[in-house]
Backbone as numpy.savetxt, mean C-alpha at the origin, in Angstrom:
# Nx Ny Nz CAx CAy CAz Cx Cy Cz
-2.19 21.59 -10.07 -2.54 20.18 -9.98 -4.06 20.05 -10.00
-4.52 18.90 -10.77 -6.21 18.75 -10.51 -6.43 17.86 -9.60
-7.31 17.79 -9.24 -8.22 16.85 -8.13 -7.26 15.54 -7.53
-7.00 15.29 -6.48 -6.11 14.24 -6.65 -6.45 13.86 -4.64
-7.36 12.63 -5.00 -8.08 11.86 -4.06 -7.10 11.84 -2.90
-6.19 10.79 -3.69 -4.99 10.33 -2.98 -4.37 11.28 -1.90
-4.12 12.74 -2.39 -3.50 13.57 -1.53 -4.25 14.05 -0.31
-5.79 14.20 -0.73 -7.24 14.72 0.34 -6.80 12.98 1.58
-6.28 11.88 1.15 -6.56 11.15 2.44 -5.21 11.24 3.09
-4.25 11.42 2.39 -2.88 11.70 3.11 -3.22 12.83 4.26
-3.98 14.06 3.52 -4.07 15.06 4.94 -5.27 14.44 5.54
-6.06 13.60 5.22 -7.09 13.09 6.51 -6.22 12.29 7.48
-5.23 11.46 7.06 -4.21 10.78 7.52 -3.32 11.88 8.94
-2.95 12.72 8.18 -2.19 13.81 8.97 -2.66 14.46 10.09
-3.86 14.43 9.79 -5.05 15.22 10.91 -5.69 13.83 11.91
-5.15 12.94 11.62 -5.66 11.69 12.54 -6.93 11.27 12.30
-7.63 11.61 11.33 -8.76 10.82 11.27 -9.11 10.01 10.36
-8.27 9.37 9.48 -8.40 8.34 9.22 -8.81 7.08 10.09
-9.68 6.22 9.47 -9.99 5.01 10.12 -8.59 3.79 9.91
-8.43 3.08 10.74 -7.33 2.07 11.28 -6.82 1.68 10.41
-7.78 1.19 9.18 -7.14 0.12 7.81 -6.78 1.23 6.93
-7.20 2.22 7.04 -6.27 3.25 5.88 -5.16 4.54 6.96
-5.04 3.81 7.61 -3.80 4.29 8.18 -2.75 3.08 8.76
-2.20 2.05 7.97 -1.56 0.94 9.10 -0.46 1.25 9.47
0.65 1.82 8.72 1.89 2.33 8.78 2.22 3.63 8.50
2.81 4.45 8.91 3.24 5.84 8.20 4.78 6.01 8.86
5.51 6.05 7.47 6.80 6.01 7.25 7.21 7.54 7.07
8.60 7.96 6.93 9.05 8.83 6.59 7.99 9.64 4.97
8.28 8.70 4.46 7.28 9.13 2.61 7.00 8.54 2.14
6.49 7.32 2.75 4.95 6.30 2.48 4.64 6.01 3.45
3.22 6.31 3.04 1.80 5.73 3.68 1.30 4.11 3.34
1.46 3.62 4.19 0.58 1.58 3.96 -0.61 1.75 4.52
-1.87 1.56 3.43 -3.21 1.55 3.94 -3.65 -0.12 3.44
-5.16 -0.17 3.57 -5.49 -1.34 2.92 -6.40 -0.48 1.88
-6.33 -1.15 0.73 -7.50 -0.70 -0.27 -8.81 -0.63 0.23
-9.62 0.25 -0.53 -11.29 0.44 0.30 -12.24 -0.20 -0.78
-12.25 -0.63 -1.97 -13.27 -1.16 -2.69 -12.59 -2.25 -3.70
-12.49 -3.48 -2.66 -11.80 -4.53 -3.30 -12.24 -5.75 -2.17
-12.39 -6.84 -3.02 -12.64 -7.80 -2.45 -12.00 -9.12 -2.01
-10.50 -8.26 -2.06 -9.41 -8.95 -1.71 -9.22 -8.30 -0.27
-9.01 -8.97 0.91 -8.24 -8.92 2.08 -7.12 -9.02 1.88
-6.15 -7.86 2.22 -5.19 -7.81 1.83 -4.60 -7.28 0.57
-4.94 -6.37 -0.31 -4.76 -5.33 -0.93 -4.79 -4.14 -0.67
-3.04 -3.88 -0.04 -2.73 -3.05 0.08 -2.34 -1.86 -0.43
-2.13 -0.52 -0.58 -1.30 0.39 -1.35 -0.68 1.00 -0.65
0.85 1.44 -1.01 2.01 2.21 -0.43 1.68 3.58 -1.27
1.30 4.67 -1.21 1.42 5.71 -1.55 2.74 7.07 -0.87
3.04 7.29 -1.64 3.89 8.68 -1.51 3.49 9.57 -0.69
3.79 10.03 0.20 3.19 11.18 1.28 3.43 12.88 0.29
3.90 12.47 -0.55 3.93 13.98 -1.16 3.37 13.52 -2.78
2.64 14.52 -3.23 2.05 15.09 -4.64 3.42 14.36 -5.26
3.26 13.22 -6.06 4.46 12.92 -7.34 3.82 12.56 -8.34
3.64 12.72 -9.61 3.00 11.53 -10.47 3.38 10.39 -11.34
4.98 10.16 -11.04 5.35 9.58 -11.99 6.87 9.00 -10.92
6.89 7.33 -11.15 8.44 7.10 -10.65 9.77 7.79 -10.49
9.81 8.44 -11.27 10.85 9.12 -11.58 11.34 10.22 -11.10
10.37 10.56 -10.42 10.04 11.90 -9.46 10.53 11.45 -8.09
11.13 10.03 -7.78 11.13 9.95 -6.54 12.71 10.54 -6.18
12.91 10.55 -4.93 14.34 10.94 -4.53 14.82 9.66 -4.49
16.02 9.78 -3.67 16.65 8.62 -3.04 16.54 8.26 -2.28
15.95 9.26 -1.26 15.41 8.37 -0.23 14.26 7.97 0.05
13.34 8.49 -0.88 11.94 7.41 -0.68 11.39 6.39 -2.00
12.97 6.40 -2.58 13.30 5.33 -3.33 13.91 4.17 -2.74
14.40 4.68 -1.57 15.25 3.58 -0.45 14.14 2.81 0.10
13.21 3.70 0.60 12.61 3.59 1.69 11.30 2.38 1.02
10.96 2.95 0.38 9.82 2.11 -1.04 10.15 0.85 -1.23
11.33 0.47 -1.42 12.14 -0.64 -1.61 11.96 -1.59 -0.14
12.73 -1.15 1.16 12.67 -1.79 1.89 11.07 -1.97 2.09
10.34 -0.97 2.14 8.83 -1.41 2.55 7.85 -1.82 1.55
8.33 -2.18 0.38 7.55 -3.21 0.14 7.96 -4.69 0.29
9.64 -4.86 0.45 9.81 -6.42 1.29 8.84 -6.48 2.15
9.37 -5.32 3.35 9.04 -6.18 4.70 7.11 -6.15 4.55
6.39 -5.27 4.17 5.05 -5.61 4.26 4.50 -6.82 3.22
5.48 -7.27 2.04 5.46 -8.47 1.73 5.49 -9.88 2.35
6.29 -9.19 3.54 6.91 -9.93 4.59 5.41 -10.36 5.36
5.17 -9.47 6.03 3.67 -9.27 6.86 2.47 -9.85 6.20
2.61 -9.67 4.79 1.12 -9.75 4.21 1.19 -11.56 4.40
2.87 -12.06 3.98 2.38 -13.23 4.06 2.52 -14.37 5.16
3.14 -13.42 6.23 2.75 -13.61 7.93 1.36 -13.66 8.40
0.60 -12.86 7.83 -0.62 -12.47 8.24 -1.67 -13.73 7.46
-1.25 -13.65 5.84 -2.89 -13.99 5.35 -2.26 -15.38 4.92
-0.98 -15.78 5.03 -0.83 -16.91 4.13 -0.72 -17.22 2.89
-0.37 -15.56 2.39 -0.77 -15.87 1.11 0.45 -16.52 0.29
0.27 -17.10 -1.08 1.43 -17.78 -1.70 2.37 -16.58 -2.07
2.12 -14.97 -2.52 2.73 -14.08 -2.68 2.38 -13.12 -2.91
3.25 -12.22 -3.25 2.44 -10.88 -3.67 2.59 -10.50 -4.71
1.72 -9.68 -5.46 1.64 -8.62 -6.44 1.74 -7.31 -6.36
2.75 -6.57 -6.71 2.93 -5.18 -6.74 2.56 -4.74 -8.24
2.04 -3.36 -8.20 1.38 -2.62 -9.51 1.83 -1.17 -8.91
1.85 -0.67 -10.17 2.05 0.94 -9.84 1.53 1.58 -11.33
0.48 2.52 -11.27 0.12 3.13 -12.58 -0.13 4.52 -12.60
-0.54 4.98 -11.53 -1.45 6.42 -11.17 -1.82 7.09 -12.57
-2.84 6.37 -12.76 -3.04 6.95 -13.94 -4.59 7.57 -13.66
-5.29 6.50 -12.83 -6.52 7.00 -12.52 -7.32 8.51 -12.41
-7.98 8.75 -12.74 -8.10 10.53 -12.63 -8.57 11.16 -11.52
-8.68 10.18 -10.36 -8.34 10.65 -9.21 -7.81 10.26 -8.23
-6.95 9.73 -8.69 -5.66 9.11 -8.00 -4.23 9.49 -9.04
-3.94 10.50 -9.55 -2.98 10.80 -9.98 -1.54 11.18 -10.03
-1.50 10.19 -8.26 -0.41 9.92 -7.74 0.02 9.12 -7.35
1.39 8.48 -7.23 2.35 7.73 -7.15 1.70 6.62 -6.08
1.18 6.06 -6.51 0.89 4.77 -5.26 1.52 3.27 -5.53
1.55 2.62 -4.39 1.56 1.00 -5.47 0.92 -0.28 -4.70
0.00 -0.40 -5.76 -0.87 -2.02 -5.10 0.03 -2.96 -4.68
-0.14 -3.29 -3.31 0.60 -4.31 -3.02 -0.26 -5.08 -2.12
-0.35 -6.74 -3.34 -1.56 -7.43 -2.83 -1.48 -8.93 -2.85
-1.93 -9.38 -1.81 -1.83 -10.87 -1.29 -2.43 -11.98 -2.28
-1.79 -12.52 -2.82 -2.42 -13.93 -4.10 -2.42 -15.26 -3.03
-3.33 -15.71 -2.76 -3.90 -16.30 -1.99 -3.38 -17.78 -3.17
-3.00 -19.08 -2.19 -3.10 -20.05 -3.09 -4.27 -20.37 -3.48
-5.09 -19.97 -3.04 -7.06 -20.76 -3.98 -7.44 -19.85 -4.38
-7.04 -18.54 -4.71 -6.93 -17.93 -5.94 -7.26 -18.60 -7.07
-8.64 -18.36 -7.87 -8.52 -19.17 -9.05 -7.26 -18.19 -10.13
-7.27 -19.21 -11.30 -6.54 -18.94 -12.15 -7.01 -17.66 -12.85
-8.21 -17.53 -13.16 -9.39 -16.21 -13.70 -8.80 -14.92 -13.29
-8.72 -15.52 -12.02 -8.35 -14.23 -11.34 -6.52 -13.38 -10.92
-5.76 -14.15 -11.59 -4.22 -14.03 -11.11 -3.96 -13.63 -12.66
-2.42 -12.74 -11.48 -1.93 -12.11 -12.63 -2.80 -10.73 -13.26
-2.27 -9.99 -14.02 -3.31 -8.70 -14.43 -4.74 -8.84 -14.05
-5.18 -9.62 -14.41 -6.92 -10.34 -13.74 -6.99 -9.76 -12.44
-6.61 -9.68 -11.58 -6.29 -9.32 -9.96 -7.06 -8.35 -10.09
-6.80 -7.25 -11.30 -7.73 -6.23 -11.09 -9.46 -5.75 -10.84
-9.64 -6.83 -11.42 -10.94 -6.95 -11.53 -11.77 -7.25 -9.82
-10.59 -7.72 -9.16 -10.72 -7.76 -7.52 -10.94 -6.16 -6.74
-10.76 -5.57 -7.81 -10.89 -3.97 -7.07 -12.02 -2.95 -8.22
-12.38 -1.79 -7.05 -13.26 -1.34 -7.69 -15.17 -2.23 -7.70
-15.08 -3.40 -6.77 -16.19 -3.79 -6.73 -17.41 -3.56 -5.93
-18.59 -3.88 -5.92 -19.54 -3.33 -5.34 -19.56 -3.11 -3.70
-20.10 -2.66 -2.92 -20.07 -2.70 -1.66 -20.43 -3.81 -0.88
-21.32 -4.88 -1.54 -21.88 -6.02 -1.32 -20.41 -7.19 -1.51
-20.03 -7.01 -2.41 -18.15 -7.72 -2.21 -16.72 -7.54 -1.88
-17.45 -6.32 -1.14 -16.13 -5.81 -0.84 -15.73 -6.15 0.61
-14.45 -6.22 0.88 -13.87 -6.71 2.65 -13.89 -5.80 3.13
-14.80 -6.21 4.62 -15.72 -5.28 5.48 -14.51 -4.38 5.89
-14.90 -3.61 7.07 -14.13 -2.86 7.37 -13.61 -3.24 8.65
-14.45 -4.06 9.37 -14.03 -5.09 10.20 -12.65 -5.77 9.75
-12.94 -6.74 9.03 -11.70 -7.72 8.59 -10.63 -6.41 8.49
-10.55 -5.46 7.34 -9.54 -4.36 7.13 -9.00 -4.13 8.79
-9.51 -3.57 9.30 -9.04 -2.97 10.57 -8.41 -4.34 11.50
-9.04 -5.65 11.09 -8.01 -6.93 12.06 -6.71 -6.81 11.24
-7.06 -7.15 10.14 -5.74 -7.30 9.23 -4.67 -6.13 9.46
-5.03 -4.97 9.51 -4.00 -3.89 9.92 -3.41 -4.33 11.21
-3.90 -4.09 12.51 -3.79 -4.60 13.83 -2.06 -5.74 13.20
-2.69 -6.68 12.85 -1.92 -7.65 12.99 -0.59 -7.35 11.82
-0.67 -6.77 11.07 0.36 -6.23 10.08 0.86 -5.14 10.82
0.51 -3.91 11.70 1.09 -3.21 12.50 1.80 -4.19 13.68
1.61 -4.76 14.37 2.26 -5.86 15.12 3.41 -6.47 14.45
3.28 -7.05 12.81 4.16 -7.42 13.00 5.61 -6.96 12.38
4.57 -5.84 12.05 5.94 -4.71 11.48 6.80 -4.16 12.41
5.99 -4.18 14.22 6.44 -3.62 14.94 7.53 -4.68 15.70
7.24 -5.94 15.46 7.91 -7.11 15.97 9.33 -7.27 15.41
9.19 -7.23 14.00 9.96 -7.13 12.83 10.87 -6.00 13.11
10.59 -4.81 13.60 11.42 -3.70 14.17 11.91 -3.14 12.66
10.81 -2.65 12.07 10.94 -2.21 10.71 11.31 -1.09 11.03
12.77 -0.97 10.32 13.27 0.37 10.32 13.70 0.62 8.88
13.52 1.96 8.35 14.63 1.77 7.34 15.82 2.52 7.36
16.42 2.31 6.33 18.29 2.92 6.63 18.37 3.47 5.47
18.11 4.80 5.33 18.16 5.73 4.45 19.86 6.14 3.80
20.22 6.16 2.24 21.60 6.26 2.35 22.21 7.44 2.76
23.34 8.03 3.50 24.11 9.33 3.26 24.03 9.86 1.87
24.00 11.33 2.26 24.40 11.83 0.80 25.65 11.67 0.55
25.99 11.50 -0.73 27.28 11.29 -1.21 27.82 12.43 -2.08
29.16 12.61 -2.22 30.01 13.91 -2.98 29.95 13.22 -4.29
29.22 14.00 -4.79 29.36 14.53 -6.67 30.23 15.21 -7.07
31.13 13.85 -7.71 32.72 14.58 -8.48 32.20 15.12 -9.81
């Protein structure tokens, strides 16, 4: 495998030192952080706790699990920010991020139009001068951990089943 960002913060994750907003949730085999160079509050990514690069690679159960957690933090994001909805993306195409993640991000109703829809992107990747502090990140987690914890987010992974 080459260089692959994504996996170096999963084990910063593992070792506990990640900071608050890139650690909000850790599931069975996703990780919920907030994005780090975006100027959206509330652009989140669910990444894979294991090296995958491609959908297809997932099992069943963190195909289960993926599913329920992007409702319920859909759920949260728009508990939390108000937003009118969300946007999910998944590409890992990046060359150092060449694993399985997926943007999952709050569309604010005063959202201009410029900016919605594929446009969204252009909300990430921006300078340090527009990007959401690390302050706001770390409230916004707080309160998305709360209310995931309120919510009593569990998921229900299926039995294996007999292959006739």
């Amino acid at each position: 495998m080459s260089h692959c960002h994504t996996c170096e913060l999963i084990e910063r994750r593992d070792k506990g030192l990640a900071p608050l907003w890139d650690s909000i949730h850790r599931a069975p085999y996703w990780d919920v952080v907030h994005g780090y160079d975006t100027s959206i509050l509330g652009w989140l990514v669910l990444a894979s706790r294991r090296h995958i690069a491609a959908i297809d690679e997932l099992t069943e159960n963190e195909a289960t699990e993926l599913g329920q957690l992007i409702r319920q933090v859909s759920l949260a994001l728009k508990q939390t920010t108000g937003c009118a909805k969300t946007y999910v993306a998944q590409f890992a195409e990046h060359p150092d991020h060449p694993h399985v993640h997926f943007h999952l991000v709050a569309r604010m109703n005063d959202l201009s139009t410029e900016w919605r829809g594929p446009n969204i992107f252009k909300c990430l990747g921006v300078s340090v001068e527009q990007r959401v502090s690390e302050e706001a990140m770390n409230q916004l987690a707080i309160q998305i951990r709360q209310y995931l914890k309120k919510s009593a987010l569990t998921v229900t992974l299926p039995t294996a089943t007999r292959v006739r």
